[in-house]
C-alpha positions as CSV (number, residue, x, y, z in Angstrom):
1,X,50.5,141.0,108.5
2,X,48.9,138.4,106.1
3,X,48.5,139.3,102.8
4,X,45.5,138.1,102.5
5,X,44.1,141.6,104.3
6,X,45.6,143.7,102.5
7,X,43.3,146.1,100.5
8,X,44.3,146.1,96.2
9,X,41.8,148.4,95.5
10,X,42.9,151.4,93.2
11,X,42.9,154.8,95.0
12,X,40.4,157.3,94.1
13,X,42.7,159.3,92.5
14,X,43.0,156.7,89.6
15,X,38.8,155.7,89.7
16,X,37.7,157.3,86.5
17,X,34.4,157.4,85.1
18,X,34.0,158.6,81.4
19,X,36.3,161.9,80.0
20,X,35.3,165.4,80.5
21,X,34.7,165.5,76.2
22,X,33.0,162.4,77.2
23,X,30.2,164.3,79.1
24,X,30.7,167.2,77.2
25,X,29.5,165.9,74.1
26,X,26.7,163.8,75.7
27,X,24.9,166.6,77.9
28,X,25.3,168.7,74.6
29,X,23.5,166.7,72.4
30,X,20.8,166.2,75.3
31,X,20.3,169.6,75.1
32,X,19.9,170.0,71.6
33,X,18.0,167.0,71.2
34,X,15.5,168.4,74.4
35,X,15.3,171.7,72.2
36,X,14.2,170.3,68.8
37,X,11.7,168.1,70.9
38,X,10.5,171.0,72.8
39,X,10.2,173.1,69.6
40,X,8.0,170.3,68.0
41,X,6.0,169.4,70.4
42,X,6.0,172.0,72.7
43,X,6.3,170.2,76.0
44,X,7.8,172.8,78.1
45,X,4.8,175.4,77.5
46,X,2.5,174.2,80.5
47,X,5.8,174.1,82.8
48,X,6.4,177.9,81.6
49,X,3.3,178.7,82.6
50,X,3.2,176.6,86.2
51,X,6.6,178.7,86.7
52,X,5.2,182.2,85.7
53,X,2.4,182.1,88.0
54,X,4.6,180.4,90.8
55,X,6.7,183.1,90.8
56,X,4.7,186.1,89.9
57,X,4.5,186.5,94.1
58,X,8.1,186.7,93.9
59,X,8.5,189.0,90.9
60,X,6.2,190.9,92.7
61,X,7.9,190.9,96.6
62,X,11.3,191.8,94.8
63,X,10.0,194.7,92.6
64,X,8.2,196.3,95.7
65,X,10.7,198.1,97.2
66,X,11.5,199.5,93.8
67,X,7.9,200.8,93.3
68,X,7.9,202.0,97.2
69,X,10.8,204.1,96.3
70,X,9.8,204.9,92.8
71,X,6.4,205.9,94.6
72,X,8.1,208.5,97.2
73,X,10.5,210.0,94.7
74,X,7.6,210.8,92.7
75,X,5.3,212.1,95.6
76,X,8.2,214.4,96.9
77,X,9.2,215.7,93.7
78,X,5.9,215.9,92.0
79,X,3.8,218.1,93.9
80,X,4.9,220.8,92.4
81,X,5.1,219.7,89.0
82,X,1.3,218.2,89.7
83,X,0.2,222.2,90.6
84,X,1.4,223.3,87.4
85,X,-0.3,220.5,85.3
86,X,-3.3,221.7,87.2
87,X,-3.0,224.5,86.2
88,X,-2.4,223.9,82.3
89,X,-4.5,221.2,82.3
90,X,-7.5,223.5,83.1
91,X,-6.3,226.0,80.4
92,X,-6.4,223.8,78.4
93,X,-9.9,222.4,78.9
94,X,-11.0,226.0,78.5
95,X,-9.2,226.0,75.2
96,X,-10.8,222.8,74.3
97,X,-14.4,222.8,75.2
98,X,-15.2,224.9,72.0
99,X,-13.5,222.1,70.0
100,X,-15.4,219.5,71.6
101,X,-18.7,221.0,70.9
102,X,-16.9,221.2,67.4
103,X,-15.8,217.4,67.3
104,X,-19.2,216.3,68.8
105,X,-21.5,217.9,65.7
106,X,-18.9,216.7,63.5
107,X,-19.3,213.0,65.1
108,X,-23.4,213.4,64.2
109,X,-22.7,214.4,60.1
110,X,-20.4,211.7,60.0
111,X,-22.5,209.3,61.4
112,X,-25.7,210.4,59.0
113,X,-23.2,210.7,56.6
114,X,-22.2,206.8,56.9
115,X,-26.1,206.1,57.3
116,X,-26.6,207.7,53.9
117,X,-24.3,205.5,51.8
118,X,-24.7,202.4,53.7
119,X,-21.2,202.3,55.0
120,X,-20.5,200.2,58.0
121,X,-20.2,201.3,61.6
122,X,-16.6,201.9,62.7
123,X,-15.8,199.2,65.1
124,X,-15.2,200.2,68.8
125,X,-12.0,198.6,69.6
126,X,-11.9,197.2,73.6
127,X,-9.0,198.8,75.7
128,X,-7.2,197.6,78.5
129,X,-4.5,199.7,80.6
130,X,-1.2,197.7,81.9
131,X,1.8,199.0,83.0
132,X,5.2,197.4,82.3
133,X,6.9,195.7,84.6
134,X,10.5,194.9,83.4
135,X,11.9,193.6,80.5
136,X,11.6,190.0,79.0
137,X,15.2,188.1,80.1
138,X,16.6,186.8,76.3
139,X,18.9,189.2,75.8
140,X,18.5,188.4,71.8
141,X,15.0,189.7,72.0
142,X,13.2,192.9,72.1
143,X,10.2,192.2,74.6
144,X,9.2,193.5,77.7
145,X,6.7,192.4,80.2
146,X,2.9,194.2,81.5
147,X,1.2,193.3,84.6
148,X,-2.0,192.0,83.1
149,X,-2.4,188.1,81.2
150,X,-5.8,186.3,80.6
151,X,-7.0,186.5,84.1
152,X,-7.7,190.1,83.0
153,X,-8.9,190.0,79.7
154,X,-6.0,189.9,77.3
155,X,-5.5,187.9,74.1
156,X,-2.7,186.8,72.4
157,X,-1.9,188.9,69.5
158,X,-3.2,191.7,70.8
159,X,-1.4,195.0,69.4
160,X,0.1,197.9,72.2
161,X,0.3,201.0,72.1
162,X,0.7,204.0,74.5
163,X,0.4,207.9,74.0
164,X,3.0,208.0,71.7
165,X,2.0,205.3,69.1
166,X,2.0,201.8,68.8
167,X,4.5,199.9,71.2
168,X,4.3,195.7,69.7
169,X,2.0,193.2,70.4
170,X,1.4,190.6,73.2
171,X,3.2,187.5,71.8
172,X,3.2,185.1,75.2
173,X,0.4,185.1,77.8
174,X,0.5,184.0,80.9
175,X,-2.6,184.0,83.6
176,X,-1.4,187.5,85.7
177,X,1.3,188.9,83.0
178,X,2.3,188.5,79.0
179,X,5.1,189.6,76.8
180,X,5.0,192.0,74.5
181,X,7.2,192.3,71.4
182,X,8.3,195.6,70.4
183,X,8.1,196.7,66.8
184,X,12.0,196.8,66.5
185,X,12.3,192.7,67.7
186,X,13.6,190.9,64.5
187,X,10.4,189.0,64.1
188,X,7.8,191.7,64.3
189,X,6.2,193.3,61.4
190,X,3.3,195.2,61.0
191,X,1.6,196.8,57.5
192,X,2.1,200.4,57.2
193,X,0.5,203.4,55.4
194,X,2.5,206.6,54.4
195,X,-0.5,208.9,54.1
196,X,1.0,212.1,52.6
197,X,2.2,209.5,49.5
198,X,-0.6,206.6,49.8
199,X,2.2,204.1,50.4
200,X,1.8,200.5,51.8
201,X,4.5,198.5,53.0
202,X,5.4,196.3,55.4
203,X,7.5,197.6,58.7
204,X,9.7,194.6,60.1
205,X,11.8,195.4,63.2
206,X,15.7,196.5,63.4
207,X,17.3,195.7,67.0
208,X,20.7,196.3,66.5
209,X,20.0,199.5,65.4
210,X,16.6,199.9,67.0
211,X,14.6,200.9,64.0
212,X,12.0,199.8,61.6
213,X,12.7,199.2,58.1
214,X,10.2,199.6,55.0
215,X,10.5,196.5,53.1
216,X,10.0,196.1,49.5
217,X,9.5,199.3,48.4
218,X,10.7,200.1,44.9
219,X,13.4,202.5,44.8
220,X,11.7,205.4,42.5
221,X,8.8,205.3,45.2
222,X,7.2,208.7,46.3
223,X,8.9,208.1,50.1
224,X,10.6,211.2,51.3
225,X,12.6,212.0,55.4
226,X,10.0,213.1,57.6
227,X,6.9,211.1,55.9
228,X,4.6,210.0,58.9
229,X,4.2,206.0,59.1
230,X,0.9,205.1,60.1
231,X,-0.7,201.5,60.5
232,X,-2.6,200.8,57.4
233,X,-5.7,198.3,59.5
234,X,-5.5,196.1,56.5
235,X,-4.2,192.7,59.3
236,X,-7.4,192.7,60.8
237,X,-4.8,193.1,64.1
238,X,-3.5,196.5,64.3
239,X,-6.7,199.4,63.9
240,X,-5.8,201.9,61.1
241,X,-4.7,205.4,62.0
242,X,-1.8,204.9,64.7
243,X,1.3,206.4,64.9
244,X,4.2,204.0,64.2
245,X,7.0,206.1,63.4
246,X,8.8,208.5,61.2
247,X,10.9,207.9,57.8
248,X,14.8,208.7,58.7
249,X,16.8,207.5,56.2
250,X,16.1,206.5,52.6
251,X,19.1,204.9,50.7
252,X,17.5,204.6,46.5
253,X,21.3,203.9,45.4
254,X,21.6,199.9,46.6
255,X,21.9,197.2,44.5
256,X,18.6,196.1,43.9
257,X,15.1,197.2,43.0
258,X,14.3,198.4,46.2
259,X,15.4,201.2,48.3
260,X,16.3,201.2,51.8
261,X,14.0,202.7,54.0
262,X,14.8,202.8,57.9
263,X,11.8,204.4,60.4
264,X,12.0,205.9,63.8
265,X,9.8,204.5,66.0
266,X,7.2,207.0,67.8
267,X,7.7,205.5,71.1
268,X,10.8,205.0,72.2
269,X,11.2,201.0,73.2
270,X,13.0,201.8,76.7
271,X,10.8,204.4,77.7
272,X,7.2,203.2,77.5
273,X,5.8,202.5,80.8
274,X,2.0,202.9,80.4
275,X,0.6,201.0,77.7
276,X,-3.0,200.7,76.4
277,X,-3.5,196.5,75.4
278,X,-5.8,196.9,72.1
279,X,-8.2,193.5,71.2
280,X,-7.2,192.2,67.5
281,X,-10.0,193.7,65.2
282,X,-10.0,189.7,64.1
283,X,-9.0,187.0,65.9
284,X,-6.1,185.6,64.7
285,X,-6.5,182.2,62.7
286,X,-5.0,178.7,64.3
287,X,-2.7,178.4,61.2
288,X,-1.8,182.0,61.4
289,X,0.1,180.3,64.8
290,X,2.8,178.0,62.7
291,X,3.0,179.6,59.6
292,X,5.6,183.7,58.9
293,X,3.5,186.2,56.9
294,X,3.4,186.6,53.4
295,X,5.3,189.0,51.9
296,X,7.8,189.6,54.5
297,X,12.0,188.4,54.7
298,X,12.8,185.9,57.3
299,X,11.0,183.3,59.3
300,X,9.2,184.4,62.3
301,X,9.6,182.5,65.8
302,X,6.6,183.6,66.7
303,X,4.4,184.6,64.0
304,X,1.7,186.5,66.2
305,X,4.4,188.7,66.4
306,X,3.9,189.1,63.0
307,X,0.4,190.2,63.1
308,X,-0.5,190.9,59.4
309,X,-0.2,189.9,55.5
310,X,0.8,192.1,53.0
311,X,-1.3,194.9,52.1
């Protein structure tokens, strides 16, 4: 055989391209470089959203057989339950209609009353109901995800709440769906009033533990276990008067000038389900989007989440 036709090309076993730390490091810094560019400039936001809505059908063909069987374990088991809510339910309208009567005359004085001294009409605040669906996928986050976006009303930064209290407040929207962060994500906050002591403060969320903590509140303040935590109104986000938890713990013996003041949450994060979406009071300023609220720790990554200043 001539030589000539032989073939001196290397095997494949010994054609090498670059290393595996080769790659390693290359892809890596891709990715971080794609992430600070993203985080600037925000060039993955529309593609979020093309991808929400393209697979909302999806979301929504997977999660049906859940809801079907949701739907008949409720219907088989319920009907007896739903007699006996009849049942108290119309005791207890007879129980209430005296107190409506009561609440009704009540609702006239107070309204002469504000016409005598000039006060200002309390604002309606708009309503919408969403249920929620399932909840958000970053494990390092406490969000969960409602059935209604902008198609239906909603707008970012508008606070939850459901019978129990107040739930978080829509920090992404999308066109059918948004996320809402829950009051015990790291980066939500929301100011507070004690009412039995007159206290303000500022209630930043606790995930690992799934609490809320008081922040900044001096250590010989009038804060006892059991105080009711209310929201104070004072963001222009969050309407004054709902619930937002109870005071567990308070710790006066740390090493600074404030104590340490953890709150249970009035509704428990996992077991909300219906939720009532509240329009801000105010809408939310364009800076408010890029810049962490004054007077509380850390730096938000998304400061709607953090929906008002310091009281």
């Amino acid at each position: 055989m001539p030589l000539g036709t032989l073939d001196r090309t290397p095997p494949p076993f010994f054609r090498q391209g670059p290393s595996a730390l080769t790659r390693v490091v290359f892809f890596a810094s891709l990715a971080v470089f794609m992430m600070a560019l993203d985080t600037r400039a925000g060039l993955t936001a529309p593609l979020r959203t093309a991808l929400a809505v393209a697979l909302h059908p999806v979301q929504q063909v997977v999660l049906a057989p859940v809801h079907a069987l949701a739907g008949l374990s409720d219907y088989l088991g319920g009907i007896g339950t739903a007699r006996e809510a009849t049942q108290a339910a119309q005791a207890r309208l007879a129980a209430q209609a005296a107190q409506a009567l009561q609440a009704a005359q009540l609702q006239r004085e107070n309204e002469q009353l504000r016409g005598l001294l000039g006060l200002r009409p309390r604002a309606n605040v708009v309503s919408h109901a969403a249920q929620v669906v399932y909840d958000a996928a970053d494990p390092y986050t406490r969000r969960v995800v409602i059935d209604r976006g902008s198609n239906h009303g909603l707008r970012e930064g508008s606070p939850v709440i459901d019978p129990a209290g107040v739930l978080g407040q829509v920090t992404r929207l999308y066109p059918l769906s948004a996320e809402v962060t829950l009051l015990t994500d790291r980066d939500s906050a929301v100011p507070v009033l004690l009412p039995r002591s007159a206290l303000r403060s500022i209630a930043t969320g606790e995930p690992r533990r799934g609490v809320l903590e008081l922040r900044f509140v001096a250590a010989n303040a009038d804060v006892q276990v059991g105080d009711r935590v209310e929201t104070s109104g004072l963001d222009g986000v969050y309407p004054g008067g709902y619930p937002v938890g109870v005071v567990s713990r308070v710790d006066r013996r740390t090493k600074s000038d404030f104590a340490q003041i953890e709150v249970t949450p009035a509704t428990p994060p996992d077991g909300a389900r219906q939720v009532l979406v509240l329009d801000p009071l105010a809408p939310l300023p364009a800076a408010a989007a890029s810049a962490p609220a004054p007077g509380a720790s850390g730096t938000a990554a998304r400061p709607t989440a953090r929906g008002g200043s310091a009281p």
